[in-house]
Structure formats: structure tokens, C-alpha cells
N, CA, C and O atoms as a DFTB+ gen file, in Angstrom:
344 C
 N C O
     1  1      17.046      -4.214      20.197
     2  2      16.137      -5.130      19.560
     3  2      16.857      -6.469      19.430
     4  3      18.031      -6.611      19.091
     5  1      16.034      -7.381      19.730
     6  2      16.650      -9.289      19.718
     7  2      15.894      -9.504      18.578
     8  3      14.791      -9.039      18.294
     9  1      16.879     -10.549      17.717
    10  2      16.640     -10.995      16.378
    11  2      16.396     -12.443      16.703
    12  3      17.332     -13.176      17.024
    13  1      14.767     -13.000      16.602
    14  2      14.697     -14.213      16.242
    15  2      14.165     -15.000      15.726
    16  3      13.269     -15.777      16.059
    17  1      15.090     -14.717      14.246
    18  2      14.414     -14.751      12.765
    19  2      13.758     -14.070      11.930
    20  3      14.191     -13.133      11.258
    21  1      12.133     -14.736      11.936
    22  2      11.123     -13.747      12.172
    23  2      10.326     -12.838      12.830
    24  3       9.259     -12.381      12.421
    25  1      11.036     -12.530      14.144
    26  2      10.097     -12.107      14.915
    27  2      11.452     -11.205      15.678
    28  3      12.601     -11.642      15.744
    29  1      11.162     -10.361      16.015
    30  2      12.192      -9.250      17.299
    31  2      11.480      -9.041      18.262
    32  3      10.251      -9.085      18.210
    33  1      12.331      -8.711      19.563
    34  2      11.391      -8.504      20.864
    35  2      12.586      -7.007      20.808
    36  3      13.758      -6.813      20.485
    37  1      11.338      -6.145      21.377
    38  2      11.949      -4.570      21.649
    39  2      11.317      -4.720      23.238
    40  3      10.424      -5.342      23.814
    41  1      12.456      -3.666      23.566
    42  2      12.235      -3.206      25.035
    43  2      11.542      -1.912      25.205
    44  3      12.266      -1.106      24.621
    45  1      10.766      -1.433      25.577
    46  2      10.331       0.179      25.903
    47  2      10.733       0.462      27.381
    48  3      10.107       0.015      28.342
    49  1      11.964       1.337      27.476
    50  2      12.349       1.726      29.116
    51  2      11.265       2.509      30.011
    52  3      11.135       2.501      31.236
    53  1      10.265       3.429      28.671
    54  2       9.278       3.978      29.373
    55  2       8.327       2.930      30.153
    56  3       8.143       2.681      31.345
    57  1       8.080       2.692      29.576
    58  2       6.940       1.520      30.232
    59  2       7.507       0.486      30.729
    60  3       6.686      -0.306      31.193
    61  1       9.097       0.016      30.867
    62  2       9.357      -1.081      30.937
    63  2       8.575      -2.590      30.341
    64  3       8.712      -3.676      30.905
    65  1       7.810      -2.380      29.183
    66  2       7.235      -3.132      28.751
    67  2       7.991      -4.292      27.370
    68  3       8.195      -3.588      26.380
    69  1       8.323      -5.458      27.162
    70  2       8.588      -5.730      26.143
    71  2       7.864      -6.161      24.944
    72  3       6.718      -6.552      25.169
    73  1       8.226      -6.183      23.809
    74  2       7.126      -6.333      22.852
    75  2       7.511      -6.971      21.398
    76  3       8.160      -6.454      20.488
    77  1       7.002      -8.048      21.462
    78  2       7.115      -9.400      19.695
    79  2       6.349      -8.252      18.530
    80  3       5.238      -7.770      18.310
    81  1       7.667      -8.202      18.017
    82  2       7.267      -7.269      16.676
    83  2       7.739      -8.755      15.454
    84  3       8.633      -9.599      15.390
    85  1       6.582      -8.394      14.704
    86  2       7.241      -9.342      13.293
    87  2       8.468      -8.360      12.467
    88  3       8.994      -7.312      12.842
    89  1       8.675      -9.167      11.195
    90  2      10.124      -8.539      10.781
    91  2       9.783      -6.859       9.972
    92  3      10.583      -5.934       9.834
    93  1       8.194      -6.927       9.505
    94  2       7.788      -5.712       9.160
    95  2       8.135      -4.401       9.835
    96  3       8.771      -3.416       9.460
    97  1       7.457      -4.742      11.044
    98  2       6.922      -4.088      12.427
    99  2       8.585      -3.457      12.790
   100  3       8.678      -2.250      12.567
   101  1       9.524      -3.950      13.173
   102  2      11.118      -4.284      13.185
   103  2      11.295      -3.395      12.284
   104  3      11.317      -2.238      12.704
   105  1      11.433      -3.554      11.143
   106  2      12.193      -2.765      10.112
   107  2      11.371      -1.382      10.066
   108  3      12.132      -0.485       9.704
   109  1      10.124      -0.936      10.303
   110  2       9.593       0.094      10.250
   111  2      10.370       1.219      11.613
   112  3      10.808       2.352      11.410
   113  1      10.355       0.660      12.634
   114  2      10.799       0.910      13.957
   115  2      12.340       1.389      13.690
   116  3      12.649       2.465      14.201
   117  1      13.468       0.601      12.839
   118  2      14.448       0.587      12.390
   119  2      14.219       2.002      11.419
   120  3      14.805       2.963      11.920
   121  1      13.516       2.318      10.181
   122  2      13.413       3.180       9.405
   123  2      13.279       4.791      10.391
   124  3      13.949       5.794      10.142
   125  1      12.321       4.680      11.430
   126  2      11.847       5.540      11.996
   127  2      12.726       6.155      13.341
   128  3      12.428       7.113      14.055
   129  1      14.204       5.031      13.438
   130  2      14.970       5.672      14.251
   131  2      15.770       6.731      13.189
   132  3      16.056       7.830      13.665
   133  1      16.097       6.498      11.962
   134  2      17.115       7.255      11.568
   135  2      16.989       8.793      11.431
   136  3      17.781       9.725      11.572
   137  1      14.865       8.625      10.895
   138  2      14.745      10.022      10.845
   139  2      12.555      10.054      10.790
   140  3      11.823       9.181      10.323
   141  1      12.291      10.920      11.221
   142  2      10.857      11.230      11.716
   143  2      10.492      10.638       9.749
   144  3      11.231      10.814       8.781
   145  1       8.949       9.861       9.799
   146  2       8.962       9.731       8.625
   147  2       7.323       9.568       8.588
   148  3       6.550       9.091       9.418
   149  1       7.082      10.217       7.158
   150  2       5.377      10.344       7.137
   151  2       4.657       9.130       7.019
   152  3       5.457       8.206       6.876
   153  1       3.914       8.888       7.018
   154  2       2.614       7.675       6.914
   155  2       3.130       6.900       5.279
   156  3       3.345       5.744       4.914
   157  1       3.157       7.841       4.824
   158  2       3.160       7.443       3.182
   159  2       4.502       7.400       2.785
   160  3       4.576       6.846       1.688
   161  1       5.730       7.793       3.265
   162  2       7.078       7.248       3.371
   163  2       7.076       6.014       3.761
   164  3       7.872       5.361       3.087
   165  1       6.543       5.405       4.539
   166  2       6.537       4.401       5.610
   167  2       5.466       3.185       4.328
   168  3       5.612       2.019       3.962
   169  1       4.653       4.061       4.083
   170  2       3.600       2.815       3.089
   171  2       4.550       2.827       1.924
   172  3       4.613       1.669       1.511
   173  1       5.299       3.601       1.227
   174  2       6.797       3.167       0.140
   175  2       7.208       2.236       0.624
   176  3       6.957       1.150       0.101
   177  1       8.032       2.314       1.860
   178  2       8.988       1.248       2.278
   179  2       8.646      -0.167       2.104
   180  3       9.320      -1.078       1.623
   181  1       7.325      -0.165       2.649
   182  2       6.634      -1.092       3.211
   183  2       6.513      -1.706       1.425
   184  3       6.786      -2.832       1.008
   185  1       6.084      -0.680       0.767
   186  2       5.565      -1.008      -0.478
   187  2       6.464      -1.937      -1.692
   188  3       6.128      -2.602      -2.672
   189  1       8.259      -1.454      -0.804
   190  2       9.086      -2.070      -1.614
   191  2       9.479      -3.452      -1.241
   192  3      10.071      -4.293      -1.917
   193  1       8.934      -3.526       0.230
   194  2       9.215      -5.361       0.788
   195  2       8.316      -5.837       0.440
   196  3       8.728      -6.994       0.350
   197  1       7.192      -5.872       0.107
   198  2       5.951      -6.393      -0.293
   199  2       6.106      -7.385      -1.173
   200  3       7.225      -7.381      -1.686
   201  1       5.278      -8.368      -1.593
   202  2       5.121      -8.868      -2.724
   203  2       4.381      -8.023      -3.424
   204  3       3.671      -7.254      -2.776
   205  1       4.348      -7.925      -5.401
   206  2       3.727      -7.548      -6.047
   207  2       1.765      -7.575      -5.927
   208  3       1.133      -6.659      -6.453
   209  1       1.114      -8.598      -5.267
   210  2      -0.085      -8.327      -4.725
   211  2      -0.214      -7.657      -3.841
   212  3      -1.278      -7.048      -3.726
   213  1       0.574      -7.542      -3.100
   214  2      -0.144      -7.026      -1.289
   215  2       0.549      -5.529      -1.489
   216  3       0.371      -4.716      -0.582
   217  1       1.434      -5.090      -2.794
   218  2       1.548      -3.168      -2.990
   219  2       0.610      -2.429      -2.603
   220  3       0.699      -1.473      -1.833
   221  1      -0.670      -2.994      -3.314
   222  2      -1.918      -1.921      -3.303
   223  2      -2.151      -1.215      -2.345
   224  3      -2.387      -0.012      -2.239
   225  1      -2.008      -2.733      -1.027
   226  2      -2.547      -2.122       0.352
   227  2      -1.044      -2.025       0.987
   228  3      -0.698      -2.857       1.826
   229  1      -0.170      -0.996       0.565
   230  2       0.608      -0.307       1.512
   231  2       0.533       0.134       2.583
   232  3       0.881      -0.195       3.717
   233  1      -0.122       1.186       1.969
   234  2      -0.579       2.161       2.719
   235  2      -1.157       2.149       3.912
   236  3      -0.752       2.742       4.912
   237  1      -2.503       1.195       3.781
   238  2      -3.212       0.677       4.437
   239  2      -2.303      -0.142       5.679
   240  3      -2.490       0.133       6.865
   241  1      -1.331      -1.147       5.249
   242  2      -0.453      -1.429       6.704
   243  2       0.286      -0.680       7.308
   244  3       0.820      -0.987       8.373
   245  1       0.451       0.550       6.653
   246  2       1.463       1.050       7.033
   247  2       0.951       1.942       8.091
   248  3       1.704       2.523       8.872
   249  1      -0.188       2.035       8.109
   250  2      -1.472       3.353       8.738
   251  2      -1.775       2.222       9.869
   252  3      -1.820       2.636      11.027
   253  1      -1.942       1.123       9.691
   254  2      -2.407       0.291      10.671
   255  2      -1.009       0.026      12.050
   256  3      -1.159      -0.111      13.264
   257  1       0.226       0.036      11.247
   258  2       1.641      -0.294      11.496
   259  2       1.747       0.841      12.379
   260  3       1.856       0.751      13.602
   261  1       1.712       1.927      11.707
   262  2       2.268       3.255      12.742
   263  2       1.312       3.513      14.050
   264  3       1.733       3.998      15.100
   265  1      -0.303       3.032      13.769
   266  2      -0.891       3.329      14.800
   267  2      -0.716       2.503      16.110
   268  3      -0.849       2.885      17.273
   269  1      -0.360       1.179      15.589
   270  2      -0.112      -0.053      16.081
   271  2       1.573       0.399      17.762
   272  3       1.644       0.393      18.991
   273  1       2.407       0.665      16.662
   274  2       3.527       1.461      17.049
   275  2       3.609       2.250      17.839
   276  3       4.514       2.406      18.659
   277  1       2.429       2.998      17.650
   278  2       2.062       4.658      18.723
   279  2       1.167       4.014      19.181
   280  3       0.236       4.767      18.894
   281  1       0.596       2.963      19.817
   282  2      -0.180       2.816      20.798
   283  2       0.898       1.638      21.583
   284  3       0.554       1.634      22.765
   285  1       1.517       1.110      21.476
   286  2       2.564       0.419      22.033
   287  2       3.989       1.349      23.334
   288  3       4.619       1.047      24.348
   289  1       3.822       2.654      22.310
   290  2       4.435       3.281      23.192
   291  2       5.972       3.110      22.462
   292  3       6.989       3.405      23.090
   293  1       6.016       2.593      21.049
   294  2       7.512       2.659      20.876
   295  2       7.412       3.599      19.472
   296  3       8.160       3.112      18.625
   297  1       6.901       4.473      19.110
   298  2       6.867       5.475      18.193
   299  2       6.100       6.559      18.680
   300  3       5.505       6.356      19.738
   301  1       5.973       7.758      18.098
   302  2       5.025       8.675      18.397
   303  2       4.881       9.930      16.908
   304  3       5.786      10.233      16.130
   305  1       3.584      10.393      16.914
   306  2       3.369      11.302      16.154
   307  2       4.249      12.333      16.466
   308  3       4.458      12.706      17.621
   309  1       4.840      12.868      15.344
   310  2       5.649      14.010      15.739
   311  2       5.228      15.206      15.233
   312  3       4.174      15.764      15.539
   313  1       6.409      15.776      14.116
   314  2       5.004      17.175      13.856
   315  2       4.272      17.145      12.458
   316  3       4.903      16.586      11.561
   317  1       3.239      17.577      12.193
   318  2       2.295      17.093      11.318
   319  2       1.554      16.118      11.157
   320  3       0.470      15.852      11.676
   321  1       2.435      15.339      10.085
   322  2       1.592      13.805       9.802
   323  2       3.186      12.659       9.759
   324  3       3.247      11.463       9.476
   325  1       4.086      13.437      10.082
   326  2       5.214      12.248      10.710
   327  2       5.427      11.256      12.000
   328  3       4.708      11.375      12.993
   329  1       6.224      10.498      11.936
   330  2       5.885      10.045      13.061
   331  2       7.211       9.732      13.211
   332  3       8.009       9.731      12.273
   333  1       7.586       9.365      14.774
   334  2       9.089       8.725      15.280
   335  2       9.348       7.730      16.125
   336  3       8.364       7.238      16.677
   337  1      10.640       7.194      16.441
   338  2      10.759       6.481      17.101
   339  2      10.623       6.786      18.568
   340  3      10.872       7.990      18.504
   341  1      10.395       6.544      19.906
   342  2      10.175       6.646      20.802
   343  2      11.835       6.515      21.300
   344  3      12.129       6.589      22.493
């Protein structure tokens, strides 16, 4: 992953595709290499960078974030309702 600033570009070898993640997007991708992590682990995380308004809807980015992720081709559902890094 290239750091610039706000924004990272990831590589996917599968697809050879590259891809502008903001610093959210980045750090979720980062969380999800260390270890497979549920929807609602992921809306915590998310929940603790947040500002105090935008908590509510954690969840909600975080559901949007992972699907976002797994349709990119750089995460994937794993077993249950976790998901991983690609």
C-alpha cells in the first residue's frame, strides 16, 4: 500500500488491478490483514475514528466499506459473517 496522505493506492495481484482507497478504506484493509473480522468489529473500529456525530452510522459504513472491499476484489467473506483480507 502507497501513502499519499489522504488517500492510499493498493495493488490487487489477482486482478492486477490498482485501487485509491481513502484513509478509512486503508485502515480497514490494514485491520483485516491481521485477522478475519466481523461486520460489527469493523463498525467498532470505524466507530472509534469517527467523530462523535457520524458513531451512530458505524455500522452502516462499515457494511457499505466491507461490501465495497469484497467487490473490489481486495477482501472477501470468510466464514460466517467475517470477512478478510484478500
Amino acid at each position: 500500500m502507497l501513502d499519499f496522505g489522504d488517500e492510499f493506492i493498493v495493488f490487487n495481484p489477482l486482478s492486477w488491478d490498482a485501487h485509491l482507497l481513502n484513509a478509512a478504506a486503508a485502515a480497514v484493509l490494514d485491520l483485516l490483514a491481521e485477522a478475519p473480522r466481523s461486520a460489527a468489529e469493523v463498525g467498532a473500529f470505524l466507530a472509534e475514528a469517527l467523530q462523535e456525530s457520524e458513531r451512530e452510522s458505524a455500522s452502516e459504513h462499515a457494511a457499505h466499506l466491507l461490501e465495497e472491499l469484497n467487490r473490489l476484489g481486495l477482501a472477501q467473506a470468510a466464514d460466517g459473517d467475517s470477512f478478510a483480507h484478500r
